[in-house]
C-alpha positions in Angstrom: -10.2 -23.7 52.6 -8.1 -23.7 49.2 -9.6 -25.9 46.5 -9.0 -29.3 45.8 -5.5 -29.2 43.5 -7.1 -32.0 41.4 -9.4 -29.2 39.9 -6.6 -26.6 40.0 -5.7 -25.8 36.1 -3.8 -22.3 36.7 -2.6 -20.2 39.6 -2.5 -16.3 39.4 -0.1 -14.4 41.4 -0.9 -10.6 41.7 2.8 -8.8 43.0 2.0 -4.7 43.5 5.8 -4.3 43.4 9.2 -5.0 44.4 9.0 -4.1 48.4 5.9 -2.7 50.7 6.5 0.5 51.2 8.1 1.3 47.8 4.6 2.3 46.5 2.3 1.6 42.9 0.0 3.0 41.2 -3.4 1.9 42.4 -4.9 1.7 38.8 -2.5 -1.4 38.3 -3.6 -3.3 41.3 -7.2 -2.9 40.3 -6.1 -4.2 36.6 -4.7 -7.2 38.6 -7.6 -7.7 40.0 -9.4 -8.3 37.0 -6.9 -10.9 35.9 -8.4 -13.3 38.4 -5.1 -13.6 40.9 -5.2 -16.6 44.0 -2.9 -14.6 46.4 -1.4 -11.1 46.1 2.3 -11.3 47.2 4.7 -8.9 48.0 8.7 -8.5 49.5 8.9 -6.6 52.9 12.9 -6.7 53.0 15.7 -7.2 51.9 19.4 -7.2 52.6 20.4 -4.7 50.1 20.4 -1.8 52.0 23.4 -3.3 54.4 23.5 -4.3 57.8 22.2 -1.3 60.1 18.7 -2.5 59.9 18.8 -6.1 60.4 21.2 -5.1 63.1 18.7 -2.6 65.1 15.7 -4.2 63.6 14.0 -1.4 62.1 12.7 -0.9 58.8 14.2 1.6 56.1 10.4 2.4 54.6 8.4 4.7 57.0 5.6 3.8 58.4 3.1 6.4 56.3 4.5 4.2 53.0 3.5 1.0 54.1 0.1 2.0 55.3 -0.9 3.4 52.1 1.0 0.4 50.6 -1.4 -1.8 52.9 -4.5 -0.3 52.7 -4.5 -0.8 49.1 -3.6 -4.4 49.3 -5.5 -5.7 52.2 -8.8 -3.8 50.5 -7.8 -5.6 47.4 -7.3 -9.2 48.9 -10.7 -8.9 50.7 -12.5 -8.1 48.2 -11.0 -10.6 45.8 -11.0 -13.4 48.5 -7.5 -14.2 48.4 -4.8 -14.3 50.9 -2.4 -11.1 51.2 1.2 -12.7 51.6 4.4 -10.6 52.7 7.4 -12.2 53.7 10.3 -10.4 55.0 8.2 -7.3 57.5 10.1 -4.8 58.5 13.4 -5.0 56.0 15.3 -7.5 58.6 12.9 -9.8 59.0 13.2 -9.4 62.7 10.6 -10.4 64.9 9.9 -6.8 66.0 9.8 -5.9 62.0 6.9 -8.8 61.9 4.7 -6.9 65.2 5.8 -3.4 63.2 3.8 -4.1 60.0 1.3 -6.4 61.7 0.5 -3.7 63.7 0.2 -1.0 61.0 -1.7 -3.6 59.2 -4.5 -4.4 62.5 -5.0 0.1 62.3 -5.8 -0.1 59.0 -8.1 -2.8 58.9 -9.9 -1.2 61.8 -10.3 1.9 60.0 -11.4 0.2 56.7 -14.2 -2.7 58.8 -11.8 -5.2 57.5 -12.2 -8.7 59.3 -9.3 -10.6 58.1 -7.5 -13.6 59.9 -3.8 -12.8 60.4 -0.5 -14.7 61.1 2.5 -13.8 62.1 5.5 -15.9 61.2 8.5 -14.7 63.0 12.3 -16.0 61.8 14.4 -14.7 64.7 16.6 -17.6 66.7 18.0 -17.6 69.7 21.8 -17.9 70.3 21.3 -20.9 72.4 19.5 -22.5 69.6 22.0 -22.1 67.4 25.1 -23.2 69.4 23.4 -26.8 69.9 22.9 -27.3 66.1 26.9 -26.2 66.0 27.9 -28.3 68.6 26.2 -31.4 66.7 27.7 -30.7 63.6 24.6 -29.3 61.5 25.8 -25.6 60.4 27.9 -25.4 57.4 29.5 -22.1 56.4 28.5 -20.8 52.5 31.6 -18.9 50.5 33.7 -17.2 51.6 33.0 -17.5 55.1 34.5 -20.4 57.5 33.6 -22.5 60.2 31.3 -20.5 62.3 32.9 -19.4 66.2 30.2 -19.9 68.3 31.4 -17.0 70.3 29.4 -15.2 66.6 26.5 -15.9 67.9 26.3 -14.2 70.9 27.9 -11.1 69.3 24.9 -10.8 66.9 22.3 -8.3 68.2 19.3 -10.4 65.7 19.8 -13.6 63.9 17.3 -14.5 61.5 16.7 -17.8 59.9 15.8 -17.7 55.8 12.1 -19.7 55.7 10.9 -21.0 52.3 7.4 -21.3 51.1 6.6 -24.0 54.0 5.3 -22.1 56.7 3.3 -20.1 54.7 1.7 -23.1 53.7 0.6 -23.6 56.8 -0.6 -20.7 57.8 -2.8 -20.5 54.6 -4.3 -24.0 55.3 -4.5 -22.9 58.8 -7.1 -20.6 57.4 -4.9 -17.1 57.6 -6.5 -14.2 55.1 -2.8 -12.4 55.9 0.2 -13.8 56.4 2.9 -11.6 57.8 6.5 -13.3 58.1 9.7 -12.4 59.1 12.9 -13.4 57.0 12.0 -15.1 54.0 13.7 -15.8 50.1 12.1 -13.3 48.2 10.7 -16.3 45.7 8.8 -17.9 48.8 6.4 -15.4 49.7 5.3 -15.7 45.4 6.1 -19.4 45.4 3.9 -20.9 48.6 -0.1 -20.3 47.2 0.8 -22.0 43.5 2.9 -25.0 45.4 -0.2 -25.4 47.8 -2.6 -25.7 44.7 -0.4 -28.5 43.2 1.4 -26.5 40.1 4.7 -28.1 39.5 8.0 -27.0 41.4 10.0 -26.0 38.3 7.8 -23.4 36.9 6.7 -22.0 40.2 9.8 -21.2 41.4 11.0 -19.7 38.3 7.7 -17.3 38.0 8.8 -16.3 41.8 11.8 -15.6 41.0 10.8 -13.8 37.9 8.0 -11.6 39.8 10.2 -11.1 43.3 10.9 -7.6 42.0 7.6 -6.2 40.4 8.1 -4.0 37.3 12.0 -5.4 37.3 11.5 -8.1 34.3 9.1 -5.3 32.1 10.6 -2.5 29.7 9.5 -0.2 32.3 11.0 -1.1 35.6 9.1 1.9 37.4 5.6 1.8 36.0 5.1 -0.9 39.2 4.2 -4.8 39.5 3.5 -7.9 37.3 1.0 -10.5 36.7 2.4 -14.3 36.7 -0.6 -17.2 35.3 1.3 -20.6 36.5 0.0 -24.0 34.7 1.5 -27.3 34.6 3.6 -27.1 31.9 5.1 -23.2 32.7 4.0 -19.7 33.4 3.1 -16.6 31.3 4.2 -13.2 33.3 2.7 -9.7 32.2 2.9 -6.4 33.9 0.0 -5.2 35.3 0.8 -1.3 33.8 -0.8 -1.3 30.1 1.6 0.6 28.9 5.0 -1.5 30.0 6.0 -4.8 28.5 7.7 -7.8 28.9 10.2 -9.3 26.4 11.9 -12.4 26.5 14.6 -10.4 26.9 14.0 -8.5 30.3 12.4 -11.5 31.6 15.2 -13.7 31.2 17.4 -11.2 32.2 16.0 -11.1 35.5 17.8 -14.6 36.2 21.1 -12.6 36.4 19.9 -10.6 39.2 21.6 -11.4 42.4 22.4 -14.8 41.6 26.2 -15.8 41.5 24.8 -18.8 38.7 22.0 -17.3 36.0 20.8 -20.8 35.7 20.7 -22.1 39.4 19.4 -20.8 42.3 19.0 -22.4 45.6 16.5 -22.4 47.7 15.8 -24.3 51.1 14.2 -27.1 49.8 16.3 -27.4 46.3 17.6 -26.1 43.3 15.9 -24.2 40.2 17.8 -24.9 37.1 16.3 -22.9 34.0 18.9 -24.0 31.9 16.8 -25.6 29.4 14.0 -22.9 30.3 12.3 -21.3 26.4 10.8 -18.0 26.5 8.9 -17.0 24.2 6.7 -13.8 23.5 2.9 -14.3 22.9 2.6 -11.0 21.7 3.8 -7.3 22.5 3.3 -7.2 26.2 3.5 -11.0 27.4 5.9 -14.1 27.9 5.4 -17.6 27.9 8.3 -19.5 29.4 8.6 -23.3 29.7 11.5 -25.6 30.6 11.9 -25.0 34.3 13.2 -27.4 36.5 13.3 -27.9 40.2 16.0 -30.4 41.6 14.8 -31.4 45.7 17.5 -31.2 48.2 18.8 -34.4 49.6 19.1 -31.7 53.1 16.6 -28.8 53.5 19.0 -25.9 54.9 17.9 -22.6 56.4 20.1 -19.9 55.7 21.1 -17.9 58.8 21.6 -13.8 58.5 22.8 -12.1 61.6 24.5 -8.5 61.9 26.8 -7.3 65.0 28.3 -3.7 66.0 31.4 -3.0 64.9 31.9 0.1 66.2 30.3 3.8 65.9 30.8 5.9 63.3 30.9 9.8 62.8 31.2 10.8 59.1 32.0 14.4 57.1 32.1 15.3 53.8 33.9 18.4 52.4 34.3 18.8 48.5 37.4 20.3 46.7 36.9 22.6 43.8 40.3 23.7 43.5 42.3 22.8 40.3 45.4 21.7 41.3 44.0 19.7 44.4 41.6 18.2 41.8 44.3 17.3 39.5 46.4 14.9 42.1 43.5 14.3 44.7 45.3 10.4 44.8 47.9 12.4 46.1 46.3 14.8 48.5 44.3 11.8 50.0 47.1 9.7 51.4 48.4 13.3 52.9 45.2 13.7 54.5 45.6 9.7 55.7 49.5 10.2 56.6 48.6 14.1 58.1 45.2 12.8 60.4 47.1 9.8 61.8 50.0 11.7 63.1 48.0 14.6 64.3 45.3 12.1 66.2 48.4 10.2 67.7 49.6 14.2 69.1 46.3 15.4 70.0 44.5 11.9 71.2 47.2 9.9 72.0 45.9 6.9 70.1 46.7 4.4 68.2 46.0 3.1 64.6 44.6 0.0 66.4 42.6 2.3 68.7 40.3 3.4 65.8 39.9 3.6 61.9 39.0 5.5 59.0 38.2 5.7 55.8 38.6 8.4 52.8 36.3 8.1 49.8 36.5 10.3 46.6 33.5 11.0 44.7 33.3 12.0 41.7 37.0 10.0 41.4 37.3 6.6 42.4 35.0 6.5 45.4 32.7 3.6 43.9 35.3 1.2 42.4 38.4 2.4 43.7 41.8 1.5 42.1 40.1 0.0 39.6 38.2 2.6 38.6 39.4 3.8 34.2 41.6 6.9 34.6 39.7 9.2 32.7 41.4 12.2 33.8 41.4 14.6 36.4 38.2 15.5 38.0 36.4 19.1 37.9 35.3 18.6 41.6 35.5 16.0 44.4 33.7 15.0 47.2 35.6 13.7 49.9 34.5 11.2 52.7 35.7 10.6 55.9 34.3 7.8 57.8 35.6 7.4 61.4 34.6 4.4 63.4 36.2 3.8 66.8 34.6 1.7 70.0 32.9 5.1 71.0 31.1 7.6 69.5 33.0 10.2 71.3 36.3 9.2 69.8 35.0 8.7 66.8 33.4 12.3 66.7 36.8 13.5 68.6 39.4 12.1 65.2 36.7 13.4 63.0 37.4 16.8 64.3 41.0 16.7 64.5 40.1 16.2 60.4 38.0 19.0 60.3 41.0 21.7 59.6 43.0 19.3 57.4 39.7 19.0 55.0 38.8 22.8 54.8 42.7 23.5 54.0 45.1 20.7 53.3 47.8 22.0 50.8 50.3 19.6 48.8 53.5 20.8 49.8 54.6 22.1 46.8 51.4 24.7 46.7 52.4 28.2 47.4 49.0 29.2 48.8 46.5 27.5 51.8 43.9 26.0 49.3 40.1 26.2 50.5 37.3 23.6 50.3 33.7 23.2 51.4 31.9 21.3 54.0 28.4 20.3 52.9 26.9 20.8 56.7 27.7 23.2 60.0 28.6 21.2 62.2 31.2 19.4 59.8 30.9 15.9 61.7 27.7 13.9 61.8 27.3 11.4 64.5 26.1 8.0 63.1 25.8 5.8 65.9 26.5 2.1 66.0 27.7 0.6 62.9 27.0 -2.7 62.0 28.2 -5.5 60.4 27.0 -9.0 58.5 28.9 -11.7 60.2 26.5 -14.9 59.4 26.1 -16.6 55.7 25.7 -20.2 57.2 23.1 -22.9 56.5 21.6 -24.8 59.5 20.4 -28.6 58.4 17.3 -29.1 59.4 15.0 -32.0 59.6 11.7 -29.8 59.2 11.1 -27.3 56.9 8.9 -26.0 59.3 10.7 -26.6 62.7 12.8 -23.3 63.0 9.7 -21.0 62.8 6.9 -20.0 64.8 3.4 -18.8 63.7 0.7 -17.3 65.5 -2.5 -16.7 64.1 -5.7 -15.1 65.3 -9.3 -17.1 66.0 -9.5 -20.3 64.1 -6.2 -19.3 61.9 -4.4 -20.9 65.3 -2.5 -23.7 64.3 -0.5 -26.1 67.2 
């Protein structure tokens, strides 16, 4: 059972880096260790690497990297005594992302004699769910979405709900060594075991948010994770590699990353402000910071992330060397644009509305567009076509009616066939379904607790 947070001075929170799976050097765990942590915590997901694997609830790190990720850790908890927290399993959060890693997690504590208590928390709601809270008025849209069509919901192939600290909360009291949960902020799974042991709200959450990315807030983002020491009156962060730092500067700076307000950030159950938040260094390697406030919710909200297929994709990629081509590529790619539509309309007999694609320039103005500073004309390009259609065979099929155009598309002033280069044989690669995010809504809730579901092994069970 956790102590008594009446005798609870400091909390320690040991994060090994900014996802499982993304790996750290060993050494720096065991340095943690020595720092006297109370939970080692650590992000299984995220939403940055797009929709696909929300959408087919698979995770983008392989299973080999969070094994070794795991071994480490779970090792490391049991020997410290502390409870091994990862929110998030599987990138998505999905419920089959949660019995992924928990399953990884059960081999390797069989091969290591490791006898640890483990919950599962999964996030994953049901359509049905969803439509009643709808129907009674208690799901709001967040910018720049609308009002939500329930029709939405069914459309989504995995919806997950967004959990705070709560559940893990109860899963820890509930006597769980490992707590594995599906979709989660990324400050929960770093903000649950220092809430539980009574440190106040305001520096908590900004230490969780500091630490939610590992080496981020250091002067070295990749020598791996961070040591946070939470009081009552604010935190001190270090990293756990002895030769990276943190400055007031880079942990401050932190606060800008993916927030739309560097001094507020919501969670379910409130609002940090860190406006008045002071850092300060207390010597070449550490940061004190103080000031943090946390303003309670009058409605807890649970954030809803869902993902749907918009279509299937098939993709090629060709790059231009030639000087001329180079030198009005804007040019040459609405001819390609104005050239493929016609031909597909010949050839296919479809329609604009019967598919779409999508013509990137790399090297040019592929990342930011029109926007993009002119700063001349490229030496080379890479040119992207990205077909999607309701089928992966017509997708595949407009992709190949391309496949001439990009090996030898002249302007038609050139007095010679220019050639280019496709970067694989066969020119078109089949991508499958391609998905889409289609939720960013808040459900009101009158539980913290109520949209989630844990199960735990032996006397972890909790009703």
């Amino acid at each position: 059972m956790p102590p008594s947070t009446d005798t609870v001075e400091r909390v320690g929170i040991l994060v090994p880096s900014g996802m499982l799976g993304a790996g750290f050097d060993t050494a720096t765990v065991e340095r943690g260790l020595t720092l006297g942590p109370d939970v080692i915590a650590v992000d299984g997901g995220s939403t940055d690497s797009g929709p696909y694997y929300l959408g087919t609830g698979t995770a983008k790190t392989s299973a080999a990297a969070v094994g070794r990720d795991l071994r480490v850790l779970l090792k490391a908890a049991a020997s410290a005594g502390i409870p091994l927290v990862i929110g998030s399993c599987g990138t998505g959060g999905t419920d089959s992302g949660v019995g992924w890693v928990a399953g990884i997690a059960a081999t390797v504590m069989a091969e290591e004699g490791l006898d640890l208590k483990t919950a599962r928390i999964y996030s994953e709601q049901e359509p049905s769910f969803l439509k009643e809270r709808l129907d009674a008025g208690r799901i709001q849209p967040l910018a720049p979405l609308g009002d939500l069509d329930a029709a939405v919901l069914e459309e989504c192939t995995h919806i997950v709900g967004m959990m705070g600290h709560e559940p893990f909360v109860d899963a820890i009291e509930a006597g769980a060594q490992v707590v594995l949960a599906g979709r989660a902020t990324d400050t929960a799974v770093a903000a649950a075991v220092p809430l539980m042991l009574g440190m106040p709200a305001g520096p908590t959450w900004h230490a969780a948010k500091i630490v939610e990315c590992g080496g981020q807030c250091t002067t070295n983002p990749r020598a791996g994770g961070v040591f946070a020491t939470i009081d009552k009156a604010g935190f001190v962060i270090e990293p756990l590699d002895p030769a990276s730092a943190c400055t007031p500067i880079s942990v401050a700076a932190h606060m800008l990353y993916e927030t739309v307000d560097p001094y507020r950030m919501r969670e379910p159950a409130g609002t940090l402000d860190v406006s008045d938040a002071v850092y300060t260094a207390l010597d070449g390697r550490r940061v004190r910071v103080e000031g943090s406030r946390f303003e309670l919710a009058d409605q807890h909200t649970i954030k809803l992330e869902g993902a749907r297929i918009t279509g299937y994709e098939t993709v090629s990629f060709a790059a231009i060397r030639d000087p001329y081509i180079a030198a009005h590529v804007d040019r040459w790619a609405e001819l390609l644009r104005t050239v493929l539509t016609e031909r597909v309309a010949q050839t296919l007999g479809l329609t604009e509305s019967d598919y779409a694609f999508d013509v990137r320039l790399y090297g040019h103005n592929a990342v930011l567009g029109a926007i993009d500073p002119d700063s001349g004309p490229p030496r080379e390009v890479g040119v992207m076509l990205i077909v999607n259609a309701p089928s992966q065979v017509t997708a595949t099929a407009v992709a190949k009616v391309a496949n001439p155009l990009m090996l030898h598309l002249p302007l038609p002033e050139m007095q010679y066939l220019p050639s280019f280069a496709f970067a694989t044989s066969p020119a078109e690669t089949e991508r499958g379904p391609a998905y889409e995010f289609v939720l960013n809504h808040v459900v009101e809730v009158d539980s913290a607790t109520s949209m989630f579901r844990t199960h735990a092994d032996r006397e972890a069970s909790r009703a």
